[in-house]
Structure formats: structure tokens, C-alpha cells
MIKOLZA-194459 format. One record per residue (C-alpha): residue in three letters; x, y, z. Coordinates in nm, 2 decimals. Last residue first. Example, Ala and Ser with C-alpha at 12.3 -4.5 7.8 and 13.67 -1.06 7.14 Angstrom:
<recs>
REC   aa       x       y       z
REC  SER    1.37   -0.11    0.71
REC  ALA    1.23   -0.45    0.78
</recs>
This chain:
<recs>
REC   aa       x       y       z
REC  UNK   12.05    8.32   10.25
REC  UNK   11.90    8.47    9.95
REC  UNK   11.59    8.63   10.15
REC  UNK   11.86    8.78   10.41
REC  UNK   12.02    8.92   10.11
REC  UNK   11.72    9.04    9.90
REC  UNK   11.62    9.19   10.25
REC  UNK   11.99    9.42   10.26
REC  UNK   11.87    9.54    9.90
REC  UNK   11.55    9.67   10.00
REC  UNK   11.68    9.83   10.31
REC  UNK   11.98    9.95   10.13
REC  UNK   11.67   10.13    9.87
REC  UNK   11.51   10.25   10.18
REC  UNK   11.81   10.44   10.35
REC  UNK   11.93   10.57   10.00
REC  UNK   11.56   10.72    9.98
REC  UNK   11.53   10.87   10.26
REC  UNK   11.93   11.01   10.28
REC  UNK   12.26   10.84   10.38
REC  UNK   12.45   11.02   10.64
REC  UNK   12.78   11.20   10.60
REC  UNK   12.98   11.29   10.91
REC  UNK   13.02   11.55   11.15
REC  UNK   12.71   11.84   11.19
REC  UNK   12.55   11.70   10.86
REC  UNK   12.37   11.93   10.68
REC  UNK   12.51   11.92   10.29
REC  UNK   12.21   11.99   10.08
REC  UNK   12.32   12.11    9.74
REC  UNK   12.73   12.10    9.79
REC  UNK   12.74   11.72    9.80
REC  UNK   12.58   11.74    9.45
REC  UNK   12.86   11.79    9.23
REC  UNK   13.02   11.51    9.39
REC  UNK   12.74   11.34    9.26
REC  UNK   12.43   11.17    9.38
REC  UNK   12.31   10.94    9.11
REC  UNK   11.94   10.91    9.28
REC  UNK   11.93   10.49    9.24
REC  UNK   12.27   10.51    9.52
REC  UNK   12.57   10.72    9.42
REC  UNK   12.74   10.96    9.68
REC  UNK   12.63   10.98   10.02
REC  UNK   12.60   11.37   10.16
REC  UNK   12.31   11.53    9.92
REC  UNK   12.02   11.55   10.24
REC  UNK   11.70   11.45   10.12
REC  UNK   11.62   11.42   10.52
REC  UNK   11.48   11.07   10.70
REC  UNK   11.82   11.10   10.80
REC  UNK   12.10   10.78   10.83
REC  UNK   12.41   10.66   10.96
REC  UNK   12.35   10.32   10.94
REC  UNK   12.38    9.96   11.16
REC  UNK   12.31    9.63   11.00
REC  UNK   12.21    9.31   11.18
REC  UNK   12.16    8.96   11.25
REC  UNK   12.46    8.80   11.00
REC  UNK   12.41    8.46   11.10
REC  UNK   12.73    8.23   11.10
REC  UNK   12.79    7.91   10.93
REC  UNK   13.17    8.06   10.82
REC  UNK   13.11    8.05   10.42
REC  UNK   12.73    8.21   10.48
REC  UNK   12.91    8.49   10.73
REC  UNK   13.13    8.61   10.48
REC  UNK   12.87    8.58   10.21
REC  UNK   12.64    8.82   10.37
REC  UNK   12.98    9.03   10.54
REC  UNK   13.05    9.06   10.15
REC  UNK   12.70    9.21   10.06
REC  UNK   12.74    9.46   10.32
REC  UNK   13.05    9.59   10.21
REC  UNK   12.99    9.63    9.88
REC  UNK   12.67    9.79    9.92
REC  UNK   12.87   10.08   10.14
REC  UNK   13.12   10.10    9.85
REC  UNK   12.86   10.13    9.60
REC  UNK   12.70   10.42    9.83
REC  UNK   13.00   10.63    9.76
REC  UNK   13.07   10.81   10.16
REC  UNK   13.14   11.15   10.18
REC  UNK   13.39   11.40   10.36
REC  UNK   13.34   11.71   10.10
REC  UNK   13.68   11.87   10.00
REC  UNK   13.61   11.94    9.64
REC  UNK   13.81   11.63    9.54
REC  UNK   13.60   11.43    9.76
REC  UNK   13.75   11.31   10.11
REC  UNK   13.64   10.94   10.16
REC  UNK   13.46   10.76   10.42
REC  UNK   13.39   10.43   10.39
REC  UNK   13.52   10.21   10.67
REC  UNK   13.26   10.39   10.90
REC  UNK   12.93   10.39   10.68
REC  UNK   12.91   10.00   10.62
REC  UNK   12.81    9.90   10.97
REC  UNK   12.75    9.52   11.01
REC  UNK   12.60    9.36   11.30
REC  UNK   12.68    9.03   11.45
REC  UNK   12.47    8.97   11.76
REC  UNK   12.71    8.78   12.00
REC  UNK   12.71    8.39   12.20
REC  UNK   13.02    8.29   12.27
REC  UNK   13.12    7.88   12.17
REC  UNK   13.49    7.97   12.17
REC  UNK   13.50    7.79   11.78
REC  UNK   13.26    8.00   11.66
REC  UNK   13.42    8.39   11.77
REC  UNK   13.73    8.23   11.67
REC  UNK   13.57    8.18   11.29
REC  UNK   13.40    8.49   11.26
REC  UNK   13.67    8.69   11.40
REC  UNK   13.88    8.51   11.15
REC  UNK   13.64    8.59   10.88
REC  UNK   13.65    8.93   10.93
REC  UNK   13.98    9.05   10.88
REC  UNK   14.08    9.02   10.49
REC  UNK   13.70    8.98   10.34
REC  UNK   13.66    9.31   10.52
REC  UNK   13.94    9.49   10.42
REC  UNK   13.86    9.68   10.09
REC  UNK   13.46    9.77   10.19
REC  UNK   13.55    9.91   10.49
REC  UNK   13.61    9.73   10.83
REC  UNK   13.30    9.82   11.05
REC  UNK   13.19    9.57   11.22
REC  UNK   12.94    9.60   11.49
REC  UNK   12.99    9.32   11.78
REC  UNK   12.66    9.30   11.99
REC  UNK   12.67    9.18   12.37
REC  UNK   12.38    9.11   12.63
REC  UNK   12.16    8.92   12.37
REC  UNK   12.25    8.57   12.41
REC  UNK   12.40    8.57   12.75
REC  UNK   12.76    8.42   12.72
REC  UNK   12.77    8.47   13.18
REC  UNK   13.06    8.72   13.14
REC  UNK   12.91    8.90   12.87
REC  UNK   13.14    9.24   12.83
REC  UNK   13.48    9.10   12.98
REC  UNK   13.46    8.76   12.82
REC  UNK   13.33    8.97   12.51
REC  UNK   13.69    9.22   12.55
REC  UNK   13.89    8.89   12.60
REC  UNK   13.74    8.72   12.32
REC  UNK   13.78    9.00   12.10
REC  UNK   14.16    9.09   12.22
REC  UNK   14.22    8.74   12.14
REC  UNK   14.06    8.77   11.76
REC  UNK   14.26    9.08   11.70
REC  UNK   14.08    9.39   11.62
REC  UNK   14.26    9.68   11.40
REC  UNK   14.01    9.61   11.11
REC  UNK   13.71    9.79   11.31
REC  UNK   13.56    9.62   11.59
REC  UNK   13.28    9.81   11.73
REC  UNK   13.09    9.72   12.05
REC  UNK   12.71    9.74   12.12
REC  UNK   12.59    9.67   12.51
REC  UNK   12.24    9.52   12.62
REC  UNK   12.20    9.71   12.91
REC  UNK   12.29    9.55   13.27
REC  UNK   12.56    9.78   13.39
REC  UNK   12.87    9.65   13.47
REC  UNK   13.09    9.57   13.21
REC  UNK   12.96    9.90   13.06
REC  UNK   13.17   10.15   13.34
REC  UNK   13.49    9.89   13.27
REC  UNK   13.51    9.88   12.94
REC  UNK   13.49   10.27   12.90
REC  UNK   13.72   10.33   13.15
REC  UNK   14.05   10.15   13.05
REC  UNK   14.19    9.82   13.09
REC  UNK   14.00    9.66   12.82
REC  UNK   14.08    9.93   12.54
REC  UNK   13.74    9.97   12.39
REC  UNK   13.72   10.32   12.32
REC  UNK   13.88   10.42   11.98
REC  UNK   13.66   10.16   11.82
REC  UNK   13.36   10.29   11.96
REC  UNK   13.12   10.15   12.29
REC  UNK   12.79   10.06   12.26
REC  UNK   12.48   10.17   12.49
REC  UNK   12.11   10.03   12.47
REC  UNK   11.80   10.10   12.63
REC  UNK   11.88   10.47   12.68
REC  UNK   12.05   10.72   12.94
REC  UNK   11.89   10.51   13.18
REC  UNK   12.22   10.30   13.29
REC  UNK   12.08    9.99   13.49
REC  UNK   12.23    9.87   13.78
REC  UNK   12.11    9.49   13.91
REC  UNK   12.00    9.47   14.22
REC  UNK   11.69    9.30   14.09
REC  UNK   11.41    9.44   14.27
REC  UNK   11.58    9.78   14.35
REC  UNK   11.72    9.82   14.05
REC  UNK   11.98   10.03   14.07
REC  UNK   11.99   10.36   13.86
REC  UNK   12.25   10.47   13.61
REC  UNK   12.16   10.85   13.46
REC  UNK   12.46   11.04   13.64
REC  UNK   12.75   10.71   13.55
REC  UNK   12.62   10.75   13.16
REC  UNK   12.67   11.15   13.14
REC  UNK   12.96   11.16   13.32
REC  UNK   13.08   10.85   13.12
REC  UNK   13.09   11.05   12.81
REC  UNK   13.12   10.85   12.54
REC  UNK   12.83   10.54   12.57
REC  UNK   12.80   10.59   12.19
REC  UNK   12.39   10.58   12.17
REC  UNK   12.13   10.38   12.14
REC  UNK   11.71   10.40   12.17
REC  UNK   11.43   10.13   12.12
REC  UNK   11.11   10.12   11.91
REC  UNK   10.84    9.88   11.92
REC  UNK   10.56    9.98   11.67
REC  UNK   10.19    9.97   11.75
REC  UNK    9.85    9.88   11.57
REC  UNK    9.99    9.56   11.36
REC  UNK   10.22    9.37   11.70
REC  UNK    9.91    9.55   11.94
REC  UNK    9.65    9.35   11.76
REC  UNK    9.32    9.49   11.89
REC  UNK    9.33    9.81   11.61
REC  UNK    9.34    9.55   11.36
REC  UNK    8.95    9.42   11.43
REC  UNK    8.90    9.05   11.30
REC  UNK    8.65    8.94   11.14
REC  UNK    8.82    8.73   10.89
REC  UNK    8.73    8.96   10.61
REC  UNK    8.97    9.21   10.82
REC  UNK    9.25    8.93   10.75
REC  UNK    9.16    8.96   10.41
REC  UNK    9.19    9.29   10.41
REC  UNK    9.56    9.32   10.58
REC  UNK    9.70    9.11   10.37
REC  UNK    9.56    9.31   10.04
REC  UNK    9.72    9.62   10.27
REC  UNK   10.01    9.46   10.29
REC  UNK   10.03    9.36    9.94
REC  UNK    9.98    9.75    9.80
REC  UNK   10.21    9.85   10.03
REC  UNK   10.50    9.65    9.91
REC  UNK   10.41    9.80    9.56
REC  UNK   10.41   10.16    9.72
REC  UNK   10.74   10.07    9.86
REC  UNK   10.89    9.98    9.51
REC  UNK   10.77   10.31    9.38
REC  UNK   10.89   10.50    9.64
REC  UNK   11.28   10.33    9.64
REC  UNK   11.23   10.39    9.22
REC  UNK   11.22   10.80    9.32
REC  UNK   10.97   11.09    9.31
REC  UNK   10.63   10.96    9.33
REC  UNK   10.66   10.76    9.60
REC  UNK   10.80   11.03    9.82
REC  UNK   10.45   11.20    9.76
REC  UNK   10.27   11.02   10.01
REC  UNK   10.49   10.73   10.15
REC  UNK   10.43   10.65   10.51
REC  UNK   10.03   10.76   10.48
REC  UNK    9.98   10.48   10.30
REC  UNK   10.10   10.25   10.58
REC  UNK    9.81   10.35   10.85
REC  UNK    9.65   10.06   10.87
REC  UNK    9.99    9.92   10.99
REC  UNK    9.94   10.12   11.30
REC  UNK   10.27   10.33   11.36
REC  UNK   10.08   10.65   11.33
REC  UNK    9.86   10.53   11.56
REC  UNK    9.95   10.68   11.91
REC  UNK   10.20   10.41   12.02
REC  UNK   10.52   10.44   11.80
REC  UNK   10.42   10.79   11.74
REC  UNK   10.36   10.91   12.07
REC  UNK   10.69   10.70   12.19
REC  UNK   10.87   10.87   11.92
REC  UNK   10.73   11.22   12.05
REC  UNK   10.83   11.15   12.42
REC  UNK   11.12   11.00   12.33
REC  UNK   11.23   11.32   12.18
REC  UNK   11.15   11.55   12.42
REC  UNK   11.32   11.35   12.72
REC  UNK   11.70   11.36   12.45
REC  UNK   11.60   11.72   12.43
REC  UNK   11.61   11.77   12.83
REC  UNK   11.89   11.57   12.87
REC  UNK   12.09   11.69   12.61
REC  UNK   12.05   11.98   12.75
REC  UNK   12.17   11.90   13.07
REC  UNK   12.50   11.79   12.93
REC  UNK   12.51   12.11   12.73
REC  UNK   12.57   12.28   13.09
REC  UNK   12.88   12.11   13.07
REC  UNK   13.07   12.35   12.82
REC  UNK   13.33   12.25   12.67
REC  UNK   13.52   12.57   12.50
REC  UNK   13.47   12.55   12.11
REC  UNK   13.21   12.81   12.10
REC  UNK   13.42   13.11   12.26
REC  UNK   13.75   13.03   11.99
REC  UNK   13.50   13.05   11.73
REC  UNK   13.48   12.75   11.44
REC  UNK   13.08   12.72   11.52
REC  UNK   13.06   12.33   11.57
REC  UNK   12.92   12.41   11.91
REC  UNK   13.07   12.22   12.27
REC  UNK   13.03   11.92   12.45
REC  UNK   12.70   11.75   12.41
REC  UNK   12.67   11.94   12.07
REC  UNK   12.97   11.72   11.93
REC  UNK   13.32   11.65   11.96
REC  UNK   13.40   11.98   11.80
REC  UNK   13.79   12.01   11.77
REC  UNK   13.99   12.23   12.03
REC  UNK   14.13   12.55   11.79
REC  UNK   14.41   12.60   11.56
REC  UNK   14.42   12.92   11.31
REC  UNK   14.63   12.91   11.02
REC  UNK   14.38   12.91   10.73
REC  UNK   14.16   12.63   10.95
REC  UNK   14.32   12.39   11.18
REC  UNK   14.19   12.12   11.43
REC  UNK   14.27   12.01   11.74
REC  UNK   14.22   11.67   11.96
REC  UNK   14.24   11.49   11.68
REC  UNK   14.09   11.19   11.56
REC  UNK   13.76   11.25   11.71
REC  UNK   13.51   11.04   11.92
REC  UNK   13.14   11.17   11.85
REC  UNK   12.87   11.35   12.11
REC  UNK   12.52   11.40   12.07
REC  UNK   12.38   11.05   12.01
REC  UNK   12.13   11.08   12.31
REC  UNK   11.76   11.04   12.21
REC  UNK   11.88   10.87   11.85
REC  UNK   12.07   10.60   11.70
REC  UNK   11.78   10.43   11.67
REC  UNK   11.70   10.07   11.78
REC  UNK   11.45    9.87   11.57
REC  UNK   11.41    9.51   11.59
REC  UNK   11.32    9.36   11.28
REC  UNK   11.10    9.03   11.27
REC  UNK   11.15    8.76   11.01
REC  UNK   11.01    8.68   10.67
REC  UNK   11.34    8.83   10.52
REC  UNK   11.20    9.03   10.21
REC  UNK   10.86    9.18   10.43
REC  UNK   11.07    9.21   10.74
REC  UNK   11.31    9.38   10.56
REC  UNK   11.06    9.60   10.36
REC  UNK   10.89    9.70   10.64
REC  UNK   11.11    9.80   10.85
REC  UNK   11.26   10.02   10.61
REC  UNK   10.98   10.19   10.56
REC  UNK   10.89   10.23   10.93
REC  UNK   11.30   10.36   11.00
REC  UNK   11.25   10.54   10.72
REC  UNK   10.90   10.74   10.91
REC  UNK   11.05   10.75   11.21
REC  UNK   11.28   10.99   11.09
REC  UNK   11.06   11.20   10.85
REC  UNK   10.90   11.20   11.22
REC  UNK   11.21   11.37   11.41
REC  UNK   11.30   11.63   11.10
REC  UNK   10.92   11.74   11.10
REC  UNK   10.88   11.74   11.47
REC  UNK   11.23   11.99   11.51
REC  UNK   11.56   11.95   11.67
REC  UNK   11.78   12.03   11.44
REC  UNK   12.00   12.31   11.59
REC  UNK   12.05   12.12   11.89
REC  UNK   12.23   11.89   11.70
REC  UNK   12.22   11.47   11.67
REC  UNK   12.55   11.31   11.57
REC  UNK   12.60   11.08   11.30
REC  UNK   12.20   11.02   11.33
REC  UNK   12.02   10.75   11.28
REC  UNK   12.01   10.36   11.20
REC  UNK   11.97   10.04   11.40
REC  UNK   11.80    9.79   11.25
REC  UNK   11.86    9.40   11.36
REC  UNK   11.75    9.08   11.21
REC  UNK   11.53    8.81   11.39
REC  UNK   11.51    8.39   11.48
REC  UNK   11.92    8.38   11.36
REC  UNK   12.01    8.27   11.74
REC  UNK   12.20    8.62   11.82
REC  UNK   11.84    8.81   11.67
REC  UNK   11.64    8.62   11.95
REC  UNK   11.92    8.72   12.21
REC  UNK   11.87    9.06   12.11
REC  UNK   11.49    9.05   12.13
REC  UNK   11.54    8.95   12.51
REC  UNK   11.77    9.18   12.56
REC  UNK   11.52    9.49   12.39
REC  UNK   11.24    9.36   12.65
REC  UNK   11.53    9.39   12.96
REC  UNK   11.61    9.75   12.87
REC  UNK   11.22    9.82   12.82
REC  UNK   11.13    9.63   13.20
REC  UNK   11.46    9.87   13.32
REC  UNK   11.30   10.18   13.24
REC  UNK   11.39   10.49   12.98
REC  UNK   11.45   10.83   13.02
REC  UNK   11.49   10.82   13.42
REC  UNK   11.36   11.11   13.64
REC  UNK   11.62   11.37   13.74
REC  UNK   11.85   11.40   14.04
REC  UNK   12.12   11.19   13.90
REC  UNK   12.16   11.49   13.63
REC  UNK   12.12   11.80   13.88
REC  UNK   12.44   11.59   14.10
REC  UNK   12.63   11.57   13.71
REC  UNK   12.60   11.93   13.64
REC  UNK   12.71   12.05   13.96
REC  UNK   13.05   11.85   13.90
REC  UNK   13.10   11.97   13.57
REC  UNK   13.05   12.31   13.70
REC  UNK   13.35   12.17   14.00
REC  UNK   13.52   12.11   13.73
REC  UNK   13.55   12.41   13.53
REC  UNK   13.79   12.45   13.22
REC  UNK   13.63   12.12   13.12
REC  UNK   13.88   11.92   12.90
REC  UNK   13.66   11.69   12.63
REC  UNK   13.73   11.33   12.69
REC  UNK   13.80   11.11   12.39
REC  UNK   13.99   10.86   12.57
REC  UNK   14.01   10.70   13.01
REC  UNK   14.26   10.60   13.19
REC  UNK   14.13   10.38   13.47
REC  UNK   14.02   10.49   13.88
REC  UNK   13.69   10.66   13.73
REC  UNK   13.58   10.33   13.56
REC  UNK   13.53   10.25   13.96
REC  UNK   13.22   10.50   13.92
REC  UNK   12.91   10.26   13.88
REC  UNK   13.09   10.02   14.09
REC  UNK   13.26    9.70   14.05
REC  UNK   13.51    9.45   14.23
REC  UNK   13.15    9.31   14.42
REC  UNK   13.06    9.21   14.08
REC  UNK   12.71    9.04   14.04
REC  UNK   12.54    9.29   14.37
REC  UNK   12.74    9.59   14.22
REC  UNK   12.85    9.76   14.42
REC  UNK   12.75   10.11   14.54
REC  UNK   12.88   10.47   14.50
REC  UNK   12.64   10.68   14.41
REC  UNK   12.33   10.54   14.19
REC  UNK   12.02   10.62   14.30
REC  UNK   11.71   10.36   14.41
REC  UNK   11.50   10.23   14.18
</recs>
């Protein structure tokens, strides 16, 4: 691979990784210092890639497998990842869900699940103001650890670039112990017991896993009585495990793209798979522009403010060639307006012959204020909405391939509701998210559950 400055793009001659920089451009955070900014960028193309081109292409190619209906997608993680939080513990209670989850989808659904976290790079979030107030006093919102600290100081909320490197460093750290687990055995199917320990003795998602484990591990006897040795059958020994992120900070993205020297095709290195927010995907402005080009598989939301042209222009832009795989379209309407606006996206989507994943995500649409000023999100409302893209998609003949979550493998108290009766009594308990409210362990595992009585139903 060869760097990245200023060169076309051997599909797109009108494109380069930094022509985004001639278009207006949202949710930027206002460096005091550009030419730090500047500094921070020339260390960033300097450094070795996170992930590699054969792994960006590998998660494609399961993409286009989940845009024909042969495999469902997981993607689940942080709101925003902190600094603060970055421990072994937090990061393998983590992996652990996503395992767990895994498992009982494919178990339900009888397909396979392709699992992408929202993880190694989701350190900064879009915001609806650029301010915000507090008994009087106004200061720059936080936008995240990638720009600035959610301290409400006047000194903290200054964007600093040097966090850029940072998250970096801690997004390099992190792969490198999810790739160790993924690859190192803990992943091994042999292993499944240990996945549960004593959370299956402390709530009904437990108890119901430790019943799925039980027939995995009778399937995984008899195929020992076969003769045949597990730890030789990669797909029961080792987990595949991708990385995403909100592609905000182009900076960032444009640093960590790379050319392929074989292909010619640029490939941004930040993580396998980018996706752009609702606030972003204007189709003459930056954000379009810098992920039209690169060859990742790219994620877009559509909240209830999308029009079906705007769609089809936006995919025509995005997956030029209708590559099953390239483009995924998360929903996230809210559990009152998505029988109202999706099935016409559904329906146009069809009828223009374009290939997409369809993903849901329930967690956007659903955020409420509670009464003693906790943002939260009632886990009935986030069933509700998944159930209803199920049977939006079965009345339009489409495949609903995926869900995407805002998720810990924490007993955080943020969701409301769910088998654990979380009240808003509760929220105060364990209430650690640096922006918004993420479903815990075992609110994560009983959706997983729920979501593969879906697929099995369909």
C-alpha cells in the first residue's frame, strides 16, 4: 500500500481522498489551532494501518451474502467509546454479548451472523447543538473523547487534536485484544461454558443461554464421536469479528486511507466498515463525497426525514456499480413512525432493482427524557420497533438482514424495562454512559433471543 496524499482515484478520476475538502461539511469541532491539527494528521498517515484491505474485502463479501437473505447482521457497541473506560475487563464482557448473542441468533435463525462492533474508533458523536447550558453557564458541547472531555470546564471543552492520536493508539490496543480473543481460544466453541459463569444464575437471558449451551455442547459431542478434532475447524475454534464506526471526522478517515497498490482501489484503515449519520448524509457535502470513494463496505442512516429520491440518489452515489454488500441502509425511525415511512423506502428501494443490507436500529428513534432528567430509552419501545420492521419487510418481500444496538457487556441501569424491570428509579444506580443510553448484558441477550424468534418466524 502506498500513502494516501492527493491521488485519484483509479474508478473516479473526479475523486480524491481529500476532494470532500472543497464541500461544506457538519458536525465539525472548531480547532483553535490548525496548523496542530495539521501536525496531527501528517503523524496519523505516518502510522501502520489498523486493519487491511484482504479483511475489508472478507466483511464485503459477507455483506453481500446478508443483502441476498443467506446471513443476518450484528452490529452492536458503544454510544461512544471513552478513554476513561478502557480496561480488559470492560473490553471482554464486550466480546463476550456479542458471543452470546451470536449464538442465539444463529442458533434461532439457522443462518450465519456477521459481527461488526461499534468499537476500535467510535469516539466521536454528532450533536444537536453546538452549545450547551448548565445553571447559566454556556460552553461548546462534548462531541466525544476524540474531540474534547465530557468534564463541563471551560479548559476540557476546547478541541483538542492530540486526542486524534489517541484514539489511534487505543483504537490499535483494542483490536489487538479482540483479535487475541477472537483467535486465541476463547472464541472456540468448546469454550461456550465459560461465556456465562455466574451471569446464568442471575437473570432468565442466563438461564435460557445455559439451555442453548447445553445443545451445543450435545452437538458438539456427537460430532467429537465422529472423530473429529474441533480445534481443526477454524468456523468452531475461531470467531470472525469486524470493526465500525461513524465516519465523523474526515481528518481522521482521509489520514488512515491507503491505496492499494494491487488494486488501485483506496481503502480507509480506520476500520473495516464506516457509516455515515443522519445529520451527515447531505449528498453535496463532505461526508458523501470522502465515502463515495473509498472501497469499504459503507453504513448509512435514514431516519424518518428520508425521502425515497433522496435514497436512491444518495445509494446511486454510495454503490455506483449495485454491489451487493458495498451499501447498508440502518433505519432508525422510532417506534411511532416506522410503519409510517418505511415501507415506501422499502418499496422504491425494490422497484429500482438496488442491491442494500437493511438494518434496523431501535435505540435512535427512542430516546426519551425521564421525569428525573435521565436521557433513556424503554426497552418495549425498542422491541416494538424491531418487531414492526419484521413485518414491514414480510408485507414488502424484503429481508430484514440486520439490527444495529447501542450496547455494553456492563450491568449498566440506562434502558428502561426489559426481563430485569429497570425503572426510572434505577437509571440513577449505574448510569455510565459518556452520551447516550446503552442496553445492558442481559437486555443485549434477551433482544438477541427475541430478534431470532423473528428471523425463525419469517
Amino acid at each position: 500500500m502506498s500513502s494516501n496524499v492527493n491521488k485519484k482515484n483509479t474508478q473516479d478520476k473526479e475523486w480524491s481522498v481529500d476532494s470532500w475538502r472543497k464541500l461544506p461539511i457538519k458536525q465539525q469541532p472548531n480547532y483553535p489551532d490548525s496548523k496542530a491539527l495539521e501536525d496531527v494528521e501528517q503523524r496519523l498517515e505516518k502510522q501502520a494501518p489498523l486493519v487491511y484491505p484482504t479483511e475489508i474485502d472478507a466483511l464485503r463479501a459477507k455483506l453481500g451474502e446478508v443483502s441476498q437473505g443467506n446471513a443476518f447482521l450484528l452490529q452492536g457497541g458503544d454510544c461512544a467509546e471513552s478513554f476513561a473506560e478502557f480496561n480488559d475487563d470492560n473490553l471482554r464482557n464486550y466480546f463476550r454479548v456479542m458471543l452470546q448473542m451470536t449464538m442465539a441468533l444463529m442458533y434461532g435463525a439457522g443462518k450465519p451472523v456477521v459481527k461488526v462492533g461499534r468499537i476500535a474508533g467510535q469516539f466521536a458523536k454528532p450533536r444537536s447543538a453546538d452549545t450547551e447550558t448548565i445553571d447559566g453557564v454556556e460552553l461548546p458541547s462534548y462531541r466525544g473523547d476524540m474531540v474534547n472531555d465530557i468534564a463541563f470546564e471551560e479548559e476540557a471543552r476546547i478541541p483538542d487534536p492530540e486526542r486524534l492520536y489517541k484514539v489511534y493508539q487505543q483504537s490499535a490496543s483494542t483490536l489487538n485484544f479482540l483479535r487475541s480473543l477472537a483467535k486465541g481460544g476463547y472464541a472456540s466453541l468448546s469454550n461456550v461454558n465459560q461465556w456465562n459463569q455466574e451471569f446464568a444464575n442471575h437473570s432468565a437471558q442466563g438461564k435460557l443461554f445455559s439451555d442453548l449451551v447445553g445443545r451445543i455442547n450435545e452437538s458438539l459431542g456427537f460430532v467429537r464421536a465422529l472423530g473429529v478434532h474441533l480445534s481443526d475447524i477454524s468456523q468452531i475454534h475461531e470467531a470472525e469479528f469486524f470493526t465500525s464506526h461513524e465516519g465523523l471526522l474526515l481528518p481522521y478517515e482521509q489520514a488512515l486511507t491507503k491505496q492499494d497498490k494491487d488494486s488501485g482501489k483506496y481503502y480507509c484503515c480506520s476500520a473495516h466498515m464506516l457509516w455515515i449519520g443522519d445529520r451527515t448524509r447531505s449528498l453535496d457535502e463532505a461526508h458523501v463525497e470522502f465515502m463515495r470513494g473509498i472501497a469499504n463496505p459503507i453504513g448509512m442512516k435514514a431516519g424518518p426525514s428520508m425521502q425515497t429520491d433522496d435514497l436512491i440518489r444518495l445509494i446511486d452515489a454510495l454503490n455506483p456499480d449495485n454491489e451487493p454488500g458495498r451499501l447498508t441502509i440502518i433505519t432508525r425511525m422510532g417506534a411511532g413512525k416506522v410503519a409510517d415511512h418505511l415501507p415506501a423506502l422499502l418499496k422504491r428501494v425494490k422497484e429500482e432493482g438496488r442491491h442494500v443490507v437493511w438494518s434496523c436500529d431501535p435505540m435512535h428513534g427512542n430516546t426519551v427524557k425521564s421525569p428525573n432528567g435521565y436521557k433513556t430509552r424503554p426497552f418495549n419501545d425498542i422491541l416494538s420497533e424491531v418487531r414492526q420492521v419484521f413485518e414491514i419487510h414480510k408485507a414488502e418481500g424484503t429481508y430484514a438482514g440486520g439490527v444495529h444496538l447501542e450496547m455494553t457487556g456492563q450491568d449498566v441501569t440506562e434502558c428502561v424495562g426489559g426481563a430485569q424491570a429497570i425503572s426510572e428509579l434505577n437509571l440513577k444506580d449505574r448510569y455510565h454512559t459518556h452520551c447516550d443510553p446503552r442496553l445492558n448484558a442481559s437486555q443485549s441477550l434477551e433482544l438477541a433471543f427475541l430478534i431470532a424468534d423473528e428471523l425463525r418466524e419469517n
